[in-house]
C-alpha positions as CSV (number, residue, x, y, z in Angstrom):
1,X,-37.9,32.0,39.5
2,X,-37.0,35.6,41.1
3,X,-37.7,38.4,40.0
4,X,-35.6,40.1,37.8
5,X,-33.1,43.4,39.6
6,X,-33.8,46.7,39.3
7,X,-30.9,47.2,37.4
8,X,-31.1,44.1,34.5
9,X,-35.2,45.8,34.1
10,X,-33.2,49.3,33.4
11,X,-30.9,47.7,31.0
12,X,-33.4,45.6,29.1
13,X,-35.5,48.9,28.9
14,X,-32.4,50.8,27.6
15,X,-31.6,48.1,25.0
16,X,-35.4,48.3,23.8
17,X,-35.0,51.5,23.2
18,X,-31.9,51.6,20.9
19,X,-33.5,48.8,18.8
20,X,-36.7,51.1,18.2
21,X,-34.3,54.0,17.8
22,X,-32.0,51.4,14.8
23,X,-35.0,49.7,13.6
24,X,-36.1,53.6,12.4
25,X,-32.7,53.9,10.7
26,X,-32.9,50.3,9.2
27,X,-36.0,50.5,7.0
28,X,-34.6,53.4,5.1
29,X,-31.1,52.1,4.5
30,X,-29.8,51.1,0.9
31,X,-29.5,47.3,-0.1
32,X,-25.8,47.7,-0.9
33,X,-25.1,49.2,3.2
34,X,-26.5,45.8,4.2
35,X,-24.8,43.6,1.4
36,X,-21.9,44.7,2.5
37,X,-21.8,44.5,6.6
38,X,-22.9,41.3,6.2
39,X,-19.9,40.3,3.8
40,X,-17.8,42.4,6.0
41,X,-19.0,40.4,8.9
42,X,-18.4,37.0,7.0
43,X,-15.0,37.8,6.1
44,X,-14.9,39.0,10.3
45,X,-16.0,35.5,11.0
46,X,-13.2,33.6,8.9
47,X,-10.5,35.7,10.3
48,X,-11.1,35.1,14.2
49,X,-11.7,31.3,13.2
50,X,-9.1,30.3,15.8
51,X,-10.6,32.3,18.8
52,X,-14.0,31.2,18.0
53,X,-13.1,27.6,17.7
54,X,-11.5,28.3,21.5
55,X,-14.2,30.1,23.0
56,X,-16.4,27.5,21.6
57,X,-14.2,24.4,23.7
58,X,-14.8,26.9,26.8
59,X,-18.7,26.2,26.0
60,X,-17.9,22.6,25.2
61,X,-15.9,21.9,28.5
62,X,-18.8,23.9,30.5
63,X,-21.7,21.8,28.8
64,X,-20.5,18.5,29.8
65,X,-19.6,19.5,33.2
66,X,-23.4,20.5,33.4
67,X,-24.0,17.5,32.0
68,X,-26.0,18.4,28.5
69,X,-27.6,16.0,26.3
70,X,-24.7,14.3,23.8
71,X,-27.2,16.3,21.1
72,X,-27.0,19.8,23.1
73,X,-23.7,19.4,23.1
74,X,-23.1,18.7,19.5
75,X,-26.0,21.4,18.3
76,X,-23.3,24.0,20.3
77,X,-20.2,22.5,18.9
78,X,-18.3,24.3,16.4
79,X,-15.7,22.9,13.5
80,X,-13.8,24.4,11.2
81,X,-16.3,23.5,8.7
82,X,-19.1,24.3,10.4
83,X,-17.3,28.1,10.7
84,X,-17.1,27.9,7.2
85,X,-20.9,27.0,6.9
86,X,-21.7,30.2,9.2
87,X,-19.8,32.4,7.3
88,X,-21.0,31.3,3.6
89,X,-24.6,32.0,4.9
90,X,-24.1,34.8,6.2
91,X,-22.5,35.6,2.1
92,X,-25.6,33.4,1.1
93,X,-27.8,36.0,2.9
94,X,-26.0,39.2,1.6
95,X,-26.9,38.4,-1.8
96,X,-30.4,37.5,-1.5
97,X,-32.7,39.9,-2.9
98,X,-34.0,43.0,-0.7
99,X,-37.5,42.4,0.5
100,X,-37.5,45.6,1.7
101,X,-39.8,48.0,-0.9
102,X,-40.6,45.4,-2.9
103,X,-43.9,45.9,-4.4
104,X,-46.0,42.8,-3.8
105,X,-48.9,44.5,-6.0
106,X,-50.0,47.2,-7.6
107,X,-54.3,48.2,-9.5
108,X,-55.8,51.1,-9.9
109,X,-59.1,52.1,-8.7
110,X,-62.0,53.5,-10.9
111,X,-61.6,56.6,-8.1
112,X,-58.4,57.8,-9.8
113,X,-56.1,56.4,-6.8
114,X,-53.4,53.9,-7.6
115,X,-52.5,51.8,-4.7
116,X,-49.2,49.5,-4.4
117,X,-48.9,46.5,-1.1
118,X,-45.1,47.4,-0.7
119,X,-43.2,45.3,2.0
120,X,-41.7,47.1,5.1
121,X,-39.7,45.7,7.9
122,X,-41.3,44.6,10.9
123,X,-39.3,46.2,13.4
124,X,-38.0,45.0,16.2
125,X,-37.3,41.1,16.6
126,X,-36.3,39.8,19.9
127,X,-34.4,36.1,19.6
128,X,-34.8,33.6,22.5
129,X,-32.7,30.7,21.5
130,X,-30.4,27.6,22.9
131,X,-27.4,25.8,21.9
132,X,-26.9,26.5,18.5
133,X,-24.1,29.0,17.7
134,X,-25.2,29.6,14.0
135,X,-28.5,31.6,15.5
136,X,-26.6,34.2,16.2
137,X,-25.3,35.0,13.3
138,X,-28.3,33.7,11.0
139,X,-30.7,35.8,12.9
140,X,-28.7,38.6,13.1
141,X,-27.9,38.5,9.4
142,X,-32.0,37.8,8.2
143,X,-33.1,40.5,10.7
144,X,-30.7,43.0,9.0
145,X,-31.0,42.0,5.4
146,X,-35.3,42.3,6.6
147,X,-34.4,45.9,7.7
148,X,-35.2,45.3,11.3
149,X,-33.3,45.5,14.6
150,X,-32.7,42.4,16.2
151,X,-32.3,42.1,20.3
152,X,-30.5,38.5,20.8
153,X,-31.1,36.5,23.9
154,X,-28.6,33.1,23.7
155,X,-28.6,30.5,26.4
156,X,-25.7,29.9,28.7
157,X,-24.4,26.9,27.0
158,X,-23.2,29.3,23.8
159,X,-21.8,32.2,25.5
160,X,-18.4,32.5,24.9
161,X,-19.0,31.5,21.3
162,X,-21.7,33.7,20.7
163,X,-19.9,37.0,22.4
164,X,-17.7,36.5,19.6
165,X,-20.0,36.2,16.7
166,X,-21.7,38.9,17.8
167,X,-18.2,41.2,17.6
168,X,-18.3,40.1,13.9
169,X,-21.4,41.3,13.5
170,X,-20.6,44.5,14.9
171,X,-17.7,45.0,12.9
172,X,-19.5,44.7,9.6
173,X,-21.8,47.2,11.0
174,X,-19.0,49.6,12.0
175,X,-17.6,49.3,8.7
176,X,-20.8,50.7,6.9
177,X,-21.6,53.2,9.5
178,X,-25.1,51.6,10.5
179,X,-25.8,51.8,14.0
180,X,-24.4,49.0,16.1
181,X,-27.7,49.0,18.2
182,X,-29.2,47.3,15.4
183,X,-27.9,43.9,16.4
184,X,-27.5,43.7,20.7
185,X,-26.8,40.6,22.6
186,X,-28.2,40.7,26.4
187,X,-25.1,40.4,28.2
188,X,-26.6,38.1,30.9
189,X,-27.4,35.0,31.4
190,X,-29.9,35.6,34.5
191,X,-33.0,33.4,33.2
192,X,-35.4,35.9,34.3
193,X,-34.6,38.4,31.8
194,X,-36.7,35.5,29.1
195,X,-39.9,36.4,31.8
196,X,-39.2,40.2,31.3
197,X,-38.6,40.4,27.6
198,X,-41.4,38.5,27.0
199,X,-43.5,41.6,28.4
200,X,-41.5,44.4,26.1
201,X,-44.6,44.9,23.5
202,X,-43.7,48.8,23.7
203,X,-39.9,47.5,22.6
204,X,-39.9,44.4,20.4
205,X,-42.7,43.4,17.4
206,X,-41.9,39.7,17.5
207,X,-40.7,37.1,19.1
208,X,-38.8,33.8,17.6
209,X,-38.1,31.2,20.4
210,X,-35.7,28.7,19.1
211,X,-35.0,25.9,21.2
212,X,-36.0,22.9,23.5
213,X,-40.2,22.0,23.7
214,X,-40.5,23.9,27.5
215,X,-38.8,27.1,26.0
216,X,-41.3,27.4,23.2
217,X,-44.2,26.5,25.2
218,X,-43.2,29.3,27.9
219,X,-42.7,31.9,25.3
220,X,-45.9,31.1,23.3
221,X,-48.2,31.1,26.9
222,X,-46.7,34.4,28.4
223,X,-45.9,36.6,26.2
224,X,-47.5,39.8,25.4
225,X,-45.8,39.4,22.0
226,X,-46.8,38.3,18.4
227,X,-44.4,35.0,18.7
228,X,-43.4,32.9,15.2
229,X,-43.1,29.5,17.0
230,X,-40.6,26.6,16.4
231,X,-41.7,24.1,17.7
232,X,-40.4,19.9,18.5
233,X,-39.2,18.2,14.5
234,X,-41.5,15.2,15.2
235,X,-40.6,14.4,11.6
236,X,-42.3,11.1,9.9
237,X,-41.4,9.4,7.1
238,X,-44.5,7.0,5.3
239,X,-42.6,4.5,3.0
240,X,-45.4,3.5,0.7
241,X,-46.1,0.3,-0.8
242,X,-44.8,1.6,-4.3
243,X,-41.6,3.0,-2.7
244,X,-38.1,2.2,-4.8
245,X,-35.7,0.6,-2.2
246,X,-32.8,2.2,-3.4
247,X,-34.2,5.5,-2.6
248,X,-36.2,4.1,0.3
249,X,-32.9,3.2,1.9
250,X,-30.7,6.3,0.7
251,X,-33.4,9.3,2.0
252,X,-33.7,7.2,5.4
253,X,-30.4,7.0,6.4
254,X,-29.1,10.7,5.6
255,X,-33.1,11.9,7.1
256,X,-31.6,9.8,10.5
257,X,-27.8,9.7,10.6
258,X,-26.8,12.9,8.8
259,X,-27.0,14.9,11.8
260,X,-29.6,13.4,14.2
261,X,-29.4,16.4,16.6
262,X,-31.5,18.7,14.3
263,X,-35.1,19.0,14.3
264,X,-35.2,17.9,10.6
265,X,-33.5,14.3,11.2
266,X,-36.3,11.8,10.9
267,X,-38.4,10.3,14.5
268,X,-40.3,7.6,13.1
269,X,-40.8,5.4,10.2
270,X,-43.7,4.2,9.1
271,X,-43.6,1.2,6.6
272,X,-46.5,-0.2,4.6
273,X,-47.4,-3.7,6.0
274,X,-46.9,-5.0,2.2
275,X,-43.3,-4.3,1.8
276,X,-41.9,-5.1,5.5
277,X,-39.9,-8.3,5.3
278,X,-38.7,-6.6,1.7
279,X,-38.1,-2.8,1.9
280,X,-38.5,-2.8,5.4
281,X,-36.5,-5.5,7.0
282,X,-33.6,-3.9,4.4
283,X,-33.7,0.2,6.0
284,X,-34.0,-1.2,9.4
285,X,-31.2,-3.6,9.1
286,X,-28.5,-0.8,7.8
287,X,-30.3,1.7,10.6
288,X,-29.4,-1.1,13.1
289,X,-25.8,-1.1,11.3
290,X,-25.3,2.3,11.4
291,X,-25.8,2.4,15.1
292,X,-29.5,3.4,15.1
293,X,-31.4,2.0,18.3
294,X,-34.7,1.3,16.7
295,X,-37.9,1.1,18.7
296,X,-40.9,-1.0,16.5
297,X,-43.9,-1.9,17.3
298,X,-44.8,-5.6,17.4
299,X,-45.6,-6.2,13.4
300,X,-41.5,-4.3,12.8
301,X,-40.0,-6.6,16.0
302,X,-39.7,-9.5,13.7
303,X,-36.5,-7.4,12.4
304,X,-33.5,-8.8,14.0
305,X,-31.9,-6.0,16.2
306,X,-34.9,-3.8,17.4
307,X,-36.2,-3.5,20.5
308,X,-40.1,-3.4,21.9
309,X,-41.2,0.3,21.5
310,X,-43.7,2.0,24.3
311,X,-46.6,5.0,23.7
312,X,-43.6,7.0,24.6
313,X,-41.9,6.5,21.9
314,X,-44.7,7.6,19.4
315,X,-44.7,11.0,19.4
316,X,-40.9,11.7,20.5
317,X,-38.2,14.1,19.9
318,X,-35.2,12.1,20.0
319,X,-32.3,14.3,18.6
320,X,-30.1,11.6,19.0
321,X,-29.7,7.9,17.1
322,X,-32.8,6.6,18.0
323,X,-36.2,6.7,15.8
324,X,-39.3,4.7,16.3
325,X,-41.0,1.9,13.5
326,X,-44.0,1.1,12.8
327,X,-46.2,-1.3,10.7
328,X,-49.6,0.7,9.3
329,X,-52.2,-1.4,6.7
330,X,-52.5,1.7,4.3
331,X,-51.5,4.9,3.7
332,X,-54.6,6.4,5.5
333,X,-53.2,4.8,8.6
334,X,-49.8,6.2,8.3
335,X,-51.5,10.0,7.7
336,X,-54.0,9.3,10.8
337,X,-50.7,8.6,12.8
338,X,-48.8,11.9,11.4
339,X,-51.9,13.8,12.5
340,X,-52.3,12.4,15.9
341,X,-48.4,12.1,16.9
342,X,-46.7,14.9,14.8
343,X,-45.3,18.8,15.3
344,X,-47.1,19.7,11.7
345,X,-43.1,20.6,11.3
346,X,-41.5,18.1,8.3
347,X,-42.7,14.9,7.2
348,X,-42.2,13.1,4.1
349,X,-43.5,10.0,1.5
350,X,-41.6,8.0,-0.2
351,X,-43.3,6.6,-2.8
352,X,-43.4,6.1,-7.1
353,X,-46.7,6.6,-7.1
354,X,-47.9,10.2,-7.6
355,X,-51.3,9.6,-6.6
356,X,-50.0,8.8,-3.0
357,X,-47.9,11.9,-2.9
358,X,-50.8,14.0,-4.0
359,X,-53.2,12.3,-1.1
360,X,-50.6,12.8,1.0
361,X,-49.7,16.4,0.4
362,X,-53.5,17.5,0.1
363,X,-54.3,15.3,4.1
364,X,-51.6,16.4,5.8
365,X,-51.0,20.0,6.8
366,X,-47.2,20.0,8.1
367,X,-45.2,23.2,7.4
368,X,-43.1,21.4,4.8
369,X,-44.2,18.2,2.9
370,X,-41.7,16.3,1.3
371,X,-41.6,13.1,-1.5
372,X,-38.3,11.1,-1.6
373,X,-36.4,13.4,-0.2
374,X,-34.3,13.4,2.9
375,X,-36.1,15.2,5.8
376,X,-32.7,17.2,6.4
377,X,-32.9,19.5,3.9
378,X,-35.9,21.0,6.3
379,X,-33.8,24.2,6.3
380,X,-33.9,28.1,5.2
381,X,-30.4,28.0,4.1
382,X,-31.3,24.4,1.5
383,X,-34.8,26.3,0.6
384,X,-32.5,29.1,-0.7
385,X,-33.5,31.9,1.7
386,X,-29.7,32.1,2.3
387,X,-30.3,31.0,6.4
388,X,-33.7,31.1,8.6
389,X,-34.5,31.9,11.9
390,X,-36.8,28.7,12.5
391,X,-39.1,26.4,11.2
392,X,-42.4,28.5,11.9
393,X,-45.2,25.6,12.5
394,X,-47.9,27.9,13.0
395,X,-50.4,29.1,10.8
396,X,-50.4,33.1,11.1
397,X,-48.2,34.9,9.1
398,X,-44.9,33.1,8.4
399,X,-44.8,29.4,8.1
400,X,-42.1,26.6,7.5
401,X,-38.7,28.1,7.4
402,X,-38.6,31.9,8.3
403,X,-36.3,33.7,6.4
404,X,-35.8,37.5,5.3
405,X,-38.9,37.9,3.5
406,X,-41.1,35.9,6.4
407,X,-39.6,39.1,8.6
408,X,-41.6,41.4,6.8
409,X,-45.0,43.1,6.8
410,X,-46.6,45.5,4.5
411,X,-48.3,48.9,3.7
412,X,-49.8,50.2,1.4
413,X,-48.9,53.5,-0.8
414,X,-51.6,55.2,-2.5
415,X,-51.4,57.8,-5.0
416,X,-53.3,60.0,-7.5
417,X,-54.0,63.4,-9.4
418,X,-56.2,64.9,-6.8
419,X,-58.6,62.0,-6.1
420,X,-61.9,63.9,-4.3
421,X,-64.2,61.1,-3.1
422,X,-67.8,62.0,-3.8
């Protein structure tokens, strides 16, 4: 990769420095200024419906010329509903509470001092994301709401569409009068720029990669930057020997063919040996139906329809309609196998039996745990933070789906009558 031009470092530089100078501004600003350029932008985003949905074709036309994955392509595509979608969370996000000065806790000390943990905005986020459109806006809108300054770095494949989300944006922010430097988009689309953003620690606080497994991994080895990491959906889902079929069938087929493109759509299936040629030759059979391509081991390839899975398909990311099956003797086999092949981002029991779920829940140590329900609801926007950033699958600070209050830190305010420590 070269290096990046003399005059992209002086503009990344520049654009550092108006997001410190907003970020300053931001965490002193009143709930109702944000509220409202974020319903201002919503409303922005319904009005110039028509010339999104047309710069979003010119991304379309581009992507399969470049010839993107069928689930790039529909993770970038936008639809009247899916504007819709983009601009009720972006209302969803407006009237969320204000993290910002909420005291977290408060005690007094024998000293005479009172002291309160109050959250405060972390400052500066930079955004390193691909194909989806909604980022823009959702990050934008969490970042703002959080009190920070946001600096936005979309991939190629979303730039039309994203240029004009961003103009939303900015008119909400007009309309307010908070600085428009709280929300920039890097106008280029010269790779390099990831390498030299990634080394901005006087500019930017954190960094949120959202996008394929090398993009993550590149962020999380070279940057100089705290990084809140969203990594592969290698979601599971462990149908139990005490599993309903009904529900077996129902949370399988929207965690799979809802949207397979997102990283909460289920990867692989693992059924209890007991309940195969019941339960199991029933899911696989509607999968098959439905269009699914099913990859089973050699217990699940009795099953008319599926085909011989290989090691690569334990362990995959398919974002498309394919998932893997999977025959284990017990539901310690089925956890050993989530710990060995999964992301620790979603994965899911289905079961009646609540001493399963518990062993379940207290083995595994995913982000987000789930009984009987579909794996798609993996998202800020269903956990009622309004909209997220990512799925955060590490363990330091924010974990699971990062939303406004995840984009805080805190301080602490201490008080007294003229404390004198002896």
């Amino acid at each position: 990769m070269k290096d990046i031009d003399d005059n992209a470092d002086v503009m990344l530089h520049v654009i550092g420095e108006k997001a410190r100078n907003a970020a300053r501004v931001l965490a002193d600003v009143s709930h109702e200024q944000k509220k409202d350029a974020l319903k201002i932008a919503a409303d922005e985003i319904q009005k110039r419906k028509t010339e999104i949905l047309e710069k979003n074709m010119h991304d379309i036309v581009h992507a399969t010329k470049k010839n993107l994955s069928d689930a790039m392509i529909d993770r970038l595509t936008l639809s009247e509903s899916r504007i819709v979608d983009i601009r009720n969370s972006l209302f969803a996000v407006a009237e969320t509470p204000d993290p910002v000065g909420e005291v977290i806790a408060e005690w007094q000390r024998p000293s005479g001092i009172n002291i309160q943990r109050v959250r405060t905005p972390l400052g500066v986020i930079g955004v390193i994301y691909e194909s989806r459109p909604n980022v823009t806006s959702d990050a934008a809108a969490l970042c703002l709401k959080s009190g920070n300054a946001v600096i936005l770095r979309g991939g190629s494949e979303i730039s039309n569409t994203a240029h004009v989300i961003h103009s939303c944006l900015i008119s909400g922010l007009k309309a307010v009068d908070l600085p428009i430097d709280a929300i920039q988009r890097i106008p280029t689309q010269d790779r390099s720029v990831v390498n030299e953003l990634l080394k901005m620690s006087d500019y930017i606080d954190v960094l949120v990669p959202r996008g394929g497994k090398s993009l993550v991994e590149l962020v999380q080895r070279e940057s100089r930057i705290p990084v809140f990491a969203h990594l592969e959906g290698i979601v599971h889902i462990y149908i139990d020997k005490d599993a309903d079929q009904r529900k077996a069938l129902e949370v399988v087929m929207n965690s799979k063919t809802r949207r397979p493109g997102i990283c909460g759509a289920v990867e692989c299936l693992l059924f209890h040996e007991e309940i195969i040629d019941t339960v199991g030759e029933t899911v696989i059979s509607e999968l098959i139906k439905a269009g699914v391509k099913v990859h089973a081991d050699d217990t699940m390839l009795k099953i008319a329809g599926t085909m011989h899975a290989t090691e690569q398909d334990w362990g995959r990311e398919y974002l498309s309609m394919d998932i893997a099956t999977k025959s284990v003797s017990n539901i310690d086999a089925a956890i050993d196998h989530i710990r060995f092949y999964g992301s620790g981002h979603t994965d899911c029991i289905i079961t009646e039996n609540t001493a399963a779920r518990d062993k379940f829940f207290a083995k595994l140590d995913s982000a987000i745990l789930m009984q009987n329900s579909s794996t798609q609801f993996a998202d800020g926007g269903e956990f009622g933070l309004g909209a997220e950033i990512g799925i955060a699958t590490g363990k330091m600070h924010a974990r699971g789906p990062v939303g406004a209050i995840q984009l805080t830190s805190f301080k602490y305010l201490v008080t007294a009558d003229c404390a004198i420590r002896p």
